[in-house]
C-alpha positions in Angstrom: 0.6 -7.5 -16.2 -2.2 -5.9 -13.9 -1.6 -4.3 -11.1 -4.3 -3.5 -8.4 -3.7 -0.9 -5.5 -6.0 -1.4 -2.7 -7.2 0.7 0.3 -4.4 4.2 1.3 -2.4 2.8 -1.5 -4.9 3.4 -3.9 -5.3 6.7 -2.8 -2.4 7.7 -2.9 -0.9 6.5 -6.8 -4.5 7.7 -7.7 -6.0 4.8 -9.2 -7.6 1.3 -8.8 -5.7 -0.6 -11.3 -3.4 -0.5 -14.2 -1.8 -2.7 -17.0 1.8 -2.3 -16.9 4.8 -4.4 -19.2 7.7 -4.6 -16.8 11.0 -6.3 -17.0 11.0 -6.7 -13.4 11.9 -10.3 -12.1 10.3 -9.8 -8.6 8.2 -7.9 -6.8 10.5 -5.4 -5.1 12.2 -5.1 -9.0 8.5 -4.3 -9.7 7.9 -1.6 -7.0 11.3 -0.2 -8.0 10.2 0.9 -11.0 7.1 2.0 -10.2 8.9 4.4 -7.7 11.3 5.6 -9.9 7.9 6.5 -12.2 6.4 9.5 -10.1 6.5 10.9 -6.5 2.6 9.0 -6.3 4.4 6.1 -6.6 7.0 6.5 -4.3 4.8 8.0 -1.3 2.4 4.7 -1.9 6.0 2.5 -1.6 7.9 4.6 0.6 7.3 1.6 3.9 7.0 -1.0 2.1 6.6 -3.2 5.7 3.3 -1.6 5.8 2.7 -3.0 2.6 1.3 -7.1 1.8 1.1 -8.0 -1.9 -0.8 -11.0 -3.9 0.6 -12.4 -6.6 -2.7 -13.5 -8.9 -4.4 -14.0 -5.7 -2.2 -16.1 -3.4 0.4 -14.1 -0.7 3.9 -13.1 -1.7 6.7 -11.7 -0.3 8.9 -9.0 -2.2 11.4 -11.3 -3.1 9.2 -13.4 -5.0 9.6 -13.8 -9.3 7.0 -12.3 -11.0 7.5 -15.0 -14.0 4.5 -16.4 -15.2 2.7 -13.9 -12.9 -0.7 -12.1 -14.5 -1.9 -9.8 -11.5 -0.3 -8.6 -8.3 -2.3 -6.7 -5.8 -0.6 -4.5 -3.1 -2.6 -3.7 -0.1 -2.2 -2.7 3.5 -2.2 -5.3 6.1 -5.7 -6.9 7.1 -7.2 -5.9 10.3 -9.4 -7.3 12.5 -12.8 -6.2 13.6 
């Protein structure tokens, strides 16, 4: 699976993207394990209601099964300008 880190997020895990095999059956499974990785991981997730996330390209919540799922994408809530 690829997953993308957009924006602050990406800053602070320290890279754009990565290919990862998870057992994870949702997202917040997902972002679990990525926290229990490294303390990059866990600063990037630590709030994750100031996080969105895409599952190959269409909204998700954190409850949502990653089955079937190629890409998720987490990013910071749009803003307006």
């Amino acid at each position: 699976m690829n997953v993308m880190y957009f924006a602050w997020v990406r800053e602070r895990i320290g890279m754009p993207q990565e290919q990862i095999e998870t057992q994870a059956a949702t997202v917040a499974e997902l972002v679990a394990e990525l926290t229990a990785r490294e303390e990059r991981y866990a600063a990037a997730f630590a709030d994750i209601s100031a996080l969105r996330v895409a599952l190959d390209q269409e909204l998700a919540e954190f409850d949502a099964p990653l089955s079937g799922v190629q890409e998720v994408a987490f990013f910071p809530p749009m803003t307006g300008g």
